[in-house]
C-alpha positions in Angstrom: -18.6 15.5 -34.0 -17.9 18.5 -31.6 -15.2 18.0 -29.3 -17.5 19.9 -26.6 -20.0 16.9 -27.6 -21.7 15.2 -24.4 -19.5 12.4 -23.8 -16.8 13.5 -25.5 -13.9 14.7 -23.3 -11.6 16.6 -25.3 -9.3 19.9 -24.3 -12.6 22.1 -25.0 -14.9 20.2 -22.7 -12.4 20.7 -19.5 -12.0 24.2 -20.5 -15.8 24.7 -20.1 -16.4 22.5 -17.5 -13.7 24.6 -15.3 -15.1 27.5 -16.6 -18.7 26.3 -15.6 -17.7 25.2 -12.0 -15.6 28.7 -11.2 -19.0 30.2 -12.1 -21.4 28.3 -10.6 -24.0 30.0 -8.2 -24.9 29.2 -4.8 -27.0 26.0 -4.9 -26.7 25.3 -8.5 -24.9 22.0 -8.4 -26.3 19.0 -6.6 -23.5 17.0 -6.0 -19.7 17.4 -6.4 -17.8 14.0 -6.4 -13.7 14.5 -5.0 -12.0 12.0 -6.8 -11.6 10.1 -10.7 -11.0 6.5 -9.8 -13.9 4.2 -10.6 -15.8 4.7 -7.2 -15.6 8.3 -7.8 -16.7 8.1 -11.5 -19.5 5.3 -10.6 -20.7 7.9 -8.0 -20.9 10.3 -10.7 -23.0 8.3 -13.5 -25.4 7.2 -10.2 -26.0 11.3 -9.3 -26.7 12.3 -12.8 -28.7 9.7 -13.9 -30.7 10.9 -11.0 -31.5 13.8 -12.5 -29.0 15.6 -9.9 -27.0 18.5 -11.1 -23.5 16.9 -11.0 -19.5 17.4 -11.3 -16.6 15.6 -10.7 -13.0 16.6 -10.1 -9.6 14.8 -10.1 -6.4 16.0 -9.1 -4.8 13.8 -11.3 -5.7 12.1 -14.6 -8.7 9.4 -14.7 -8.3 6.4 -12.9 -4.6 7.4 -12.3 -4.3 5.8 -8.6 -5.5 2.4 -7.5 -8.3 2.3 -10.2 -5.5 1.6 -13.4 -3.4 -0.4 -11.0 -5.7 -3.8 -10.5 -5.5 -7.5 -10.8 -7.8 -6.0 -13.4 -10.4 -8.9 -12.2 -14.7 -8.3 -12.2 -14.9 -11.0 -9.6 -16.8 -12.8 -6.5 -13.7 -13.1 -5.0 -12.9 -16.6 -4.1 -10.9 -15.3 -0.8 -13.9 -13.5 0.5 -15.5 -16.8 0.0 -13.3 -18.4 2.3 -13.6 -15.6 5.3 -17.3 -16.5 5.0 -18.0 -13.0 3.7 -21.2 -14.3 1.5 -22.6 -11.0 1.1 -19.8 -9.8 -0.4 -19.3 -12.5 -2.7 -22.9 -12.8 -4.0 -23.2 -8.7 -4.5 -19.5 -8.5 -6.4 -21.1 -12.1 -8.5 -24.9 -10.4 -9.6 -22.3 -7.5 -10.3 -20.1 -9.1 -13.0 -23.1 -10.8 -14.7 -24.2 -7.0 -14.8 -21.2 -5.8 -16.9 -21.0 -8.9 -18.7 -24.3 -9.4 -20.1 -25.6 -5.8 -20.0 -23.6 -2.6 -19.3 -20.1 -3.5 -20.5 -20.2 -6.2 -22.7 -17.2 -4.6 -25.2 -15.0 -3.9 -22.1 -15.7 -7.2 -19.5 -15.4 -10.5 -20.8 -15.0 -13.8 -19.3 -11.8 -15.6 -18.6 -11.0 -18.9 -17.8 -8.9 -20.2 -14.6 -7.6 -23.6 -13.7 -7.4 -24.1 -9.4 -4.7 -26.7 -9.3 -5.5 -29.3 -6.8 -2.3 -31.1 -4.9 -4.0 -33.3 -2.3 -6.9 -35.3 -2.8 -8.8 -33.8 -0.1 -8.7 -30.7 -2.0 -11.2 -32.0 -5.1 -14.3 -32.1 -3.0 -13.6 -29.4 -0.3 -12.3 -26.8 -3.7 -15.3 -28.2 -5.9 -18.0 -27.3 -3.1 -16.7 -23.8 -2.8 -16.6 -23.5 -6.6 -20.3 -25.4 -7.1 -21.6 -22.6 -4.4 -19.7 -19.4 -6.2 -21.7 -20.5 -9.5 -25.1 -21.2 -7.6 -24.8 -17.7 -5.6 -24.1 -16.3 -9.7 -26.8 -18.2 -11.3 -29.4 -17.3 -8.5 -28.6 -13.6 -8.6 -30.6 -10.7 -10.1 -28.8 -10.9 -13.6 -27.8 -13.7 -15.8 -24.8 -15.1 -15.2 -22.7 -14.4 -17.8 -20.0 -17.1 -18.2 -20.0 -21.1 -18.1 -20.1 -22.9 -14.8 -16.9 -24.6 -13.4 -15.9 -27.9 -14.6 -13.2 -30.9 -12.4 -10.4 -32.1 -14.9 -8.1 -35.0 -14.6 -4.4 -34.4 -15.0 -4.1 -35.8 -18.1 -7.0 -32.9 -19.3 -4.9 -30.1 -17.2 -1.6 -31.3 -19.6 -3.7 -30.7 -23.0 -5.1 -27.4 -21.4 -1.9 -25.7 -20.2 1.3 -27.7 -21.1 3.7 -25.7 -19.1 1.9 -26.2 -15.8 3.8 -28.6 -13.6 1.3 -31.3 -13.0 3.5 -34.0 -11.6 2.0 -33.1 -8.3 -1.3 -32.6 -9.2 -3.9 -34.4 -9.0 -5.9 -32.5 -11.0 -7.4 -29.1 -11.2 -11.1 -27.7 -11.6 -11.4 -25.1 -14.2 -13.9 -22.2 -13.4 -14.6 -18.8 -15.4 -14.4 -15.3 -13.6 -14.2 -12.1 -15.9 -11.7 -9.4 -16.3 -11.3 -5.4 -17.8 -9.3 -3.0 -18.5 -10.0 -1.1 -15.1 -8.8 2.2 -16.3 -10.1 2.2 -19.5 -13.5 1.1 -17.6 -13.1 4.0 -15.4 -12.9 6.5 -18.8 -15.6 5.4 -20.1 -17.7 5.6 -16.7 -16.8 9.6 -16.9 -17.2 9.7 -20.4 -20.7 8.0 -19.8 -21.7 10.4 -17.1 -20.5 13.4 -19.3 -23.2 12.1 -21.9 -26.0 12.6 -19.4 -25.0 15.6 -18.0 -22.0 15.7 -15.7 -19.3 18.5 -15.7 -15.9 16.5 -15.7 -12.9 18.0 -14.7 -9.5 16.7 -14.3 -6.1 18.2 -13.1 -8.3 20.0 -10.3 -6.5 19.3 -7.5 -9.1 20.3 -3.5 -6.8 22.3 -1.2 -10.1 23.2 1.2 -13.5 22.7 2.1 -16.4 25.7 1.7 -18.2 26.2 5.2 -21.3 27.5 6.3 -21.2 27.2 10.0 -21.2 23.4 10.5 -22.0 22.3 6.9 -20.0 21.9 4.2 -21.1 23.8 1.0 -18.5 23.0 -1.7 -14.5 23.0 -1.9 -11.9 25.3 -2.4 -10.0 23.8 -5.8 -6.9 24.9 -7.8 -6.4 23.9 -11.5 -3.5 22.8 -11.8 -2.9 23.0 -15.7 -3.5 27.0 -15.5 -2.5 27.8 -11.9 -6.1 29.0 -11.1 -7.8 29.1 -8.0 -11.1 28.1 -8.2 -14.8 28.0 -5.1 -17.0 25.3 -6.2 -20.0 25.2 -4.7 -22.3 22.2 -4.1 -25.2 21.1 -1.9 -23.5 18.2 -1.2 -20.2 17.0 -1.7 -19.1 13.1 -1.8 -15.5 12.1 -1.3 -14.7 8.8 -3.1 -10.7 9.7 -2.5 -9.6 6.1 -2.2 -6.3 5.8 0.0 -6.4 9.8 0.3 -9.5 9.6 2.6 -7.7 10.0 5.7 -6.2 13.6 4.1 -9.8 14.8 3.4 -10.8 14.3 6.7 -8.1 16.1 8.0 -9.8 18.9 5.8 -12.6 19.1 7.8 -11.1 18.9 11.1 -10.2 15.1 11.7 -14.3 14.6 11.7 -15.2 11.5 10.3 -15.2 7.7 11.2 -13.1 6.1 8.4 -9.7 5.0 8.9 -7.7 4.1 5.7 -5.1 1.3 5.8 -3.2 1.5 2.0 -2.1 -1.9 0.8 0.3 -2.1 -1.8 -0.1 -5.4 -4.6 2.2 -5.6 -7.7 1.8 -7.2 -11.0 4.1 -8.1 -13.6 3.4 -8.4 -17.0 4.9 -11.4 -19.3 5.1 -12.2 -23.1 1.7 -15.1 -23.7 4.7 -16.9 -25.2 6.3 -17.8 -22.3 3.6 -19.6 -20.9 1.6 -22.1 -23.0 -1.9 -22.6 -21.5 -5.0 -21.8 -22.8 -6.7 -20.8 -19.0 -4.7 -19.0 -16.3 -3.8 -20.3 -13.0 -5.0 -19.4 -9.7 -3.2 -20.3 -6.2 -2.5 -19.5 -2.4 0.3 -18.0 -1.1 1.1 -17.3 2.7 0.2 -13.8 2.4 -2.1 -13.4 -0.8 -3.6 -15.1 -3.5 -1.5 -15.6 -7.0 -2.8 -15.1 -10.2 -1.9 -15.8 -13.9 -4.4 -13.8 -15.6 -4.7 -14.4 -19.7 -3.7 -10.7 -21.0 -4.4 -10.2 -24.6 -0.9 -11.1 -26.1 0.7 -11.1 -22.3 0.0 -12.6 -19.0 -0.5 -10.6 -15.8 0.8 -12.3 -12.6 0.2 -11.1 -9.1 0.0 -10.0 -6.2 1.2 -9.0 -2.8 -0.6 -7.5 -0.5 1.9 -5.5 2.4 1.1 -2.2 4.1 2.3 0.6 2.7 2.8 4.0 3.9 5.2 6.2 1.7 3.9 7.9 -1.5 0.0 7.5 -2.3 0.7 8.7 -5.9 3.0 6.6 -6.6 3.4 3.5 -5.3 6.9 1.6 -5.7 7.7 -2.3 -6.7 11.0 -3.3 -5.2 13.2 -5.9 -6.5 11.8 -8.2 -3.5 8.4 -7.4 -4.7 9.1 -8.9 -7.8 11.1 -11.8 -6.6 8.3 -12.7 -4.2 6.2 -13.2 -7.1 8.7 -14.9 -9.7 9.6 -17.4 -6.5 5.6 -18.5 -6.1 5.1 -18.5 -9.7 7.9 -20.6 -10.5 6.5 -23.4 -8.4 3.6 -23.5 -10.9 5.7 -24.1 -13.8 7.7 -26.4 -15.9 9.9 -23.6 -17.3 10.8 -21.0 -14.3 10.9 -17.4 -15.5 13.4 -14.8 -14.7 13.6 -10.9 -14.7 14.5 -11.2 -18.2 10.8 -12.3 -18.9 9.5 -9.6 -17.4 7.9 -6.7 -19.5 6.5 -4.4 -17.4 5.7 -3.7 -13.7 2.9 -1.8 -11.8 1.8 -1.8 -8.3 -1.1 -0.2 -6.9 -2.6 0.6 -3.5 -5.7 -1.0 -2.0 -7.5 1.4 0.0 -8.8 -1.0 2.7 -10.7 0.2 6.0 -9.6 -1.2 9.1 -10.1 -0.1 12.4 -7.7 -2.4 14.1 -4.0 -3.7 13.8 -4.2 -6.8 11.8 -2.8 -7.7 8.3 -4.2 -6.0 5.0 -4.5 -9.5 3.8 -7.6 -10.1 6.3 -9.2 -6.7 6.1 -12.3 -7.5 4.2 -13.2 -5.3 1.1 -16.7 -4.1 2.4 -17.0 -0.6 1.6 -18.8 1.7 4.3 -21.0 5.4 3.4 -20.6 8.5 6.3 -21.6 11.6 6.4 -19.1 12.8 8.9 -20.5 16.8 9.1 -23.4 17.8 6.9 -23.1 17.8 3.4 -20.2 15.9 3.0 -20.5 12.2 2.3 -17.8 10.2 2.4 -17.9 6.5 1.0 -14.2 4.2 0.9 -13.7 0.5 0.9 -14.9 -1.7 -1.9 -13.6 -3.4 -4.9 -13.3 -2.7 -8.5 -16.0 -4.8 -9.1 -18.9 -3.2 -7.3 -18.4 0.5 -8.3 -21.7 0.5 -8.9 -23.4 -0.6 -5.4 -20.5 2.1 -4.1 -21.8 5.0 -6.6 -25.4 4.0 -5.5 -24.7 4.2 -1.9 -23.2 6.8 -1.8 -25.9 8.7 -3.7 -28.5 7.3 -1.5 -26.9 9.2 1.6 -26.2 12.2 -0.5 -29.8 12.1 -1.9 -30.8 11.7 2.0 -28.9 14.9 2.7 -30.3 16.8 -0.2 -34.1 15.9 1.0 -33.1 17.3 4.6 -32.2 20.8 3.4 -34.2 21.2 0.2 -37.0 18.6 0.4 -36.0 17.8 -3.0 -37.7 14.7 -4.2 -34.5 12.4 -5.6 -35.5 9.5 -7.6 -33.9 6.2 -7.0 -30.2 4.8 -8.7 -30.9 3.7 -12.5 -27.6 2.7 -13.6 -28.5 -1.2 -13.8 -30.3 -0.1 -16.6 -27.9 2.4 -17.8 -25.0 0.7 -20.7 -21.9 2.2 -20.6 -20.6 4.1 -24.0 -20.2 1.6 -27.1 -21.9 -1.1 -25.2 -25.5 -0.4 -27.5 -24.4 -1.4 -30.7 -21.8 -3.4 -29.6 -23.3 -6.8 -30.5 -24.5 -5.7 -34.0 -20.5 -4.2 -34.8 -19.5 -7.2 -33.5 -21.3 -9.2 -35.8 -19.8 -6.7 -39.0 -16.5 -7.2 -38.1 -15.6 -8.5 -41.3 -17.5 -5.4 -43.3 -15.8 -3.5 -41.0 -12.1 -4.8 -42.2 -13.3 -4.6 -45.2 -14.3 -0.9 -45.7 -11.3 0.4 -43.4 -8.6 -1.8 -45.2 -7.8 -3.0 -41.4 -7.3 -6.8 -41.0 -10.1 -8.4 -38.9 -7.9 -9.1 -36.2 -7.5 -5.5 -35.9 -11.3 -4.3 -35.7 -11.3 -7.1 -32.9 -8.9 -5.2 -30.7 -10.6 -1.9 -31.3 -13.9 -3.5 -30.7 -12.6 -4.3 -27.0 -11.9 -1.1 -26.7 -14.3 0.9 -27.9 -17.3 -1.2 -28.6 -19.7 0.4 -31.1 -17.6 3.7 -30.9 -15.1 2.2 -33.3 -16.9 3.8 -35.9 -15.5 6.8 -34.4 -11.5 5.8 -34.3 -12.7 4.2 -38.0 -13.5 7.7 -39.2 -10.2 9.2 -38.1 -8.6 6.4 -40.2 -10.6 7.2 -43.1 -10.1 10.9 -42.9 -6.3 10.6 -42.8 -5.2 6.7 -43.9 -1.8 7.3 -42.2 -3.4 7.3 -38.4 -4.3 3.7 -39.6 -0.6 2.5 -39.8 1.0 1.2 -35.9 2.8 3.2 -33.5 6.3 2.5 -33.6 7.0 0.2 -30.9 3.6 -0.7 -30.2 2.0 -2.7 -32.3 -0.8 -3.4 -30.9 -2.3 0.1 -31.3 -2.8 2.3 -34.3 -2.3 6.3 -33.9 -5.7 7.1 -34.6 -5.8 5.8 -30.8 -3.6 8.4 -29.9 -5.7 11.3 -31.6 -9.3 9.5 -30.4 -7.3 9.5 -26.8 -7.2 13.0 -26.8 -10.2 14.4 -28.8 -12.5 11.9 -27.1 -11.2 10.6 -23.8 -10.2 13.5 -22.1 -5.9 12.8 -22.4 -4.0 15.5 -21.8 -0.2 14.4 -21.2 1.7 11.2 -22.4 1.4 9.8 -19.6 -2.2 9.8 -20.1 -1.8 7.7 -23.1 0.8 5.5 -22.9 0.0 4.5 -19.2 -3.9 4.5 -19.1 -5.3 5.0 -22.3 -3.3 2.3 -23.9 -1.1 -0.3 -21.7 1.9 0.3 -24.1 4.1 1.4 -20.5 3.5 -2.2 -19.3 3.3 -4.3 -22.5 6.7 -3.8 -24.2 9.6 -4.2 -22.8 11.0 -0.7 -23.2 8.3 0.5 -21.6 6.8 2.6 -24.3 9.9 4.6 -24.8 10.2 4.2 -28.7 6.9 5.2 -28.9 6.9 7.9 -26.8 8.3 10.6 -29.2 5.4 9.4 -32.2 2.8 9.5 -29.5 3.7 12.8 -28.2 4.1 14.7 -31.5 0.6 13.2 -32.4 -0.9 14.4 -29.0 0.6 18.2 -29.7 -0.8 18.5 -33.2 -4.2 18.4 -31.3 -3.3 19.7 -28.0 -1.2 22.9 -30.3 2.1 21.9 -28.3 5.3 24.0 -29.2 8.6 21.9 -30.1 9.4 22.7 -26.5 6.6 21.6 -24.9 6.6 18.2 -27.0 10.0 17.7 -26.1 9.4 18.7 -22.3 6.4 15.8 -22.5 8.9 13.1 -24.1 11.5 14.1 -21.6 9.5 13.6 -18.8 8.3 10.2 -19.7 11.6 9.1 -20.0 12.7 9.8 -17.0 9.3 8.6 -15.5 10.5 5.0 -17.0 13.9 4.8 -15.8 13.2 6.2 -12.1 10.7 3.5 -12.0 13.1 0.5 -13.4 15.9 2.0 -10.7 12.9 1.3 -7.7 12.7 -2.3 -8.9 16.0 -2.3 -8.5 16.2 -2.0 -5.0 15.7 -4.7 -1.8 13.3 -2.2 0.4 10.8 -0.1 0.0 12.1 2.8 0.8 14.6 2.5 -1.4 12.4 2.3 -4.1 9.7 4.7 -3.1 12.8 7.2 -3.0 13.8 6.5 -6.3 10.7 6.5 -7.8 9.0 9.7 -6.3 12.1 11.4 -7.9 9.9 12.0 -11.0 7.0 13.6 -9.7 3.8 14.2 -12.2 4.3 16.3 -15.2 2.7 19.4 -14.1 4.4 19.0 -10.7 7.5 18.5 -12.7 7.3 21.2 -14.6 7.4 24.0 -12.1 11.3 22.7 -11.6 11.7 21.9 -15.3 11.3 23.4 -18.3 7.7 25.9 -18.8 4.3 23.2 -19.1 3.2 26.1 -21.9 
């Protein structure tokens, strides 16, 4: 296969698409989505699907900001539930049976919960709210996609999950919600749009808007692997910019009508060892909810939910952070865990709109469309879990915009009918999983992890195996992933630093508890032998990485947040890095 293949986002295709969009004339492209986070790439798939000429650019890599940095939940929302926000909840429900049953079937799958119950009171009053989350999914649009909610005993909740403490319990009531890998769901929404169409370019960073009197034609754009400056030009230009949406606005002047409030939540990542239970665990706290999410071989426990207002990029965990979390999960279980347990830790920012001064914690996750001058619309809010309504909404005022000046005729949004990449197929290589072993010498268990990953594009990661057997052996310190997932990473999925890999492509900087730094050096020299990397340059990429690890292991060190965001936004991004480093070339 071509690496400037649609769909496939190797070095090549960001080559042309940067080439495409320096050239493009006057009018030629529809819509230009600012920003790579799942919004952003949602908006993308809706525009092009549309038949719109479309582009998207990201200063960073894909789904580097609050898009990789989830509970990593497709969800109703049982909160939202609570605030009486049934729109929200049935929308975000009709959504997950969506990805479950029909576009994402190889990257969203169910995953069960157990809602402890303490007080009596609490079966009937809990059990309503859960009977009416499952009506609101079995009534919706799309088929439901997981079992209903069922009440268990204590003696059931001590079969189910023997480390939970239960000798307060009176019970618990298991119920199913789903979950994803957010940022590898976010790849393959680009890589998806790229296969109808879409020009995809990250590492583009917008300094500027284009103006023609009051309207905004396109943006002023630098590339930040070459140093380039770059005029894009667009009918219409869509911001999906996340917790940067405030910064945008100031581009044009301050116009526009949302206000961004950031809320950081962190996560912590746990050997599945430590605690025995066959559901996770789901629970209030006084400022968020707390989850025990079921993680492949780990579990993911979070969050908080605090303002934040230092570094966007990168948002910092203190040692408070992550002693907030260890206190409440404790109370959950028979055997407390400590920061020994602890594998990884990530936080992320929420960008949630608010208008008034109130805690994050009660800002509701509606997302709101403007078009604050013309052609420019601007869409922020929302939840991981309806990217799509977002992309569609945001087309829909773009698509109004484009009729005004043009009286182009813009069909409506397709993409419930539109799978993702590997999800046709997917059932059928599902079902040859043990051919598949077979042929590619791979135990089963193996096929099984690259099919929820890949879906029916394992055949593709199967044929770099085939073509060199030694990409089918594990990466030293990961064992979870073979290097052919390295090589696909770059050929395929548009990596283009370690980073890239070891962060978002694969979870190997949250999942071991060296956080990735034995196989940093093996990842990196596979990434240059596609990338044509010098000695230097492989070394400058290693280097990097691990300095990246230990600045952020020094921030959860420390009591405050500024503390931490100072010693974390010591390592800046590689190709910031680099210009006080050693050469990027």
């Amino acid at each position: 296969m071509s690496v400037t293949a649609p769909g496939v986002l190797g070095p090549d295709a960001r080559d042309a698409a940067i080439g495409s969009l320096s050239g493009t004339a006057a009018g030629d492209l529809d819509v230009l989505v600012v920003g790579g986070g799942v919004v952003g790439a949602g908006v993308a798939l809706d525009a092009v699907t549309r038949g719109l000429s479309t582009a998207l650019v990201e200063q960073r890599d894909l789904g580097s900001g609050t898009s990789s940095r989830s509970s990593k939940l497709v969800h109703g929302g049982l909160r939202y539930l609570e605030m009486f926000d049934f729109a929200l909840v049935r929308e975000a429900l009709e959504e997950r049976g969506l990805l479950l049953t029909r576009l994402a079937p190889h990257l969203v799958k169910p995953v069960p919960f157990l809602y402890p119950l303490t007080k009596t009171y609490e079966r009937p009053y809990v059990g309503a709210g859960l009977a009416l989350y499952d009506t609101m999914a079995a009534l919706g649009k799309y088929d439901m996609g997981v079992p209903r909610h069922r009440h268990l005993f204590r003696r059931q909740v001590r079969r189910i999950a023997p480390d939970l403490r239960t000798d307060e319990l009176t019970g618990a009531i298991r119920y199913y919600d789903a979950q994803v890998d957010d940022a590898r769901l976010v790849m393959t929404l680009a890589r998806t749009a790229a296969r109808h169409g879409a020009q995809v370019a990250t590492r583009t960073k917008v300094t500027g808007f284009l103006r023609e009197g009051e309207r905004v034609v396109g943006v002023r754009a630098r590339d930040l692997e070459n140093g380039r400056d770059l005029e894009i030009r667009a009918r219409v230009v869509v911001n999906a910019a996340g917790v940067w949406t405030d910064e945008i606005q100031d581009m044009v002047g301050g116009r526009g009508a949302l206000h961004v409030q950031a809320s950081k939540g962190i996560h912590l990542v746990v050997p599945r060892d430590r605690i025995r239970s066959e559901a996770g665990f789901i629970t209030k706290t006084e400022k968020s909810v707390l989850f025990v999410i079921p993680w492949g071989r780990h579990w993911i426990i979070g969050t908080t939910d605090t303002a934040w207002d230092l570094d966007k990029a990168h948002p910092a965990a203190s040692k408070s952070d992550i002693d907030y979390v260890l206190a409440h999960v404790n109370t959950l279980l028979n055997e407390p865990l400590d920061h020994s347990d602890v594998e990884g830790v990530y936080a992320g920012l929420r960008p949630l709109l608010t208008g008034e001064s109130e805690p994050t914690s009660k800002i509701s996750r509606e997302h709101t469309v403007v078009t604050p001058v013309p052609g420019l619309v601007m869409i922020a809010g929302g939840k991981l879990t309806t990217y799509r309504v977002m992309g569609r909404d945001a087309v829909d005022a773009a698509a109004h915009s484009l009729q005004t000046t043009s009286n182009a005729t813009v069909r409506p949004s397709i993409t419930d009918r539109v799978p993702l990449l590997g999800a046709e197929g997917y059932e059928a290589r599902s079902n040859q999983r043990v051919l598949l072993a077979r042929r590619s010498g791979l135990h089963v268990a193996r096929i099984d992890h690259l099919l929820g990953r890949y879906g029916s594009l394992v055949d593709d990661v199967l044929d770099l195996v085939a073509q060199r057997p030694e990409l089918g052996r594990p990466l030293p310190g990961a064992d979870d992933h073979l290097a052919a997932e390295v090589v696909y990473a770059v050929t395929h999925e548009g990596a283009r630093h370690l980073d890239d890999v070891l962060t978002r492509r694969t979870r190997i900087s949250i999942e071991s508890f060296d956080r990735g730094t034995e196989a940093a050096r093996p990842t990196a020299e596979l990434m240059g032998e596609v990338l044509g990397w010098s000695e230097e340059r492989t070394a400058d990429e290693v280097d990097h990485y691990l300095r990246r690890v230990e600045a952020e292991r020094q921030s959860q060190a420390k009591l405050t947040d500024q503390e931490a965001d100072e010693a974390r936004v010591s390592v800046p991004d590689f190709f910031e890095d680099a210009r006080g480093h050693r050469s990027t070339t």
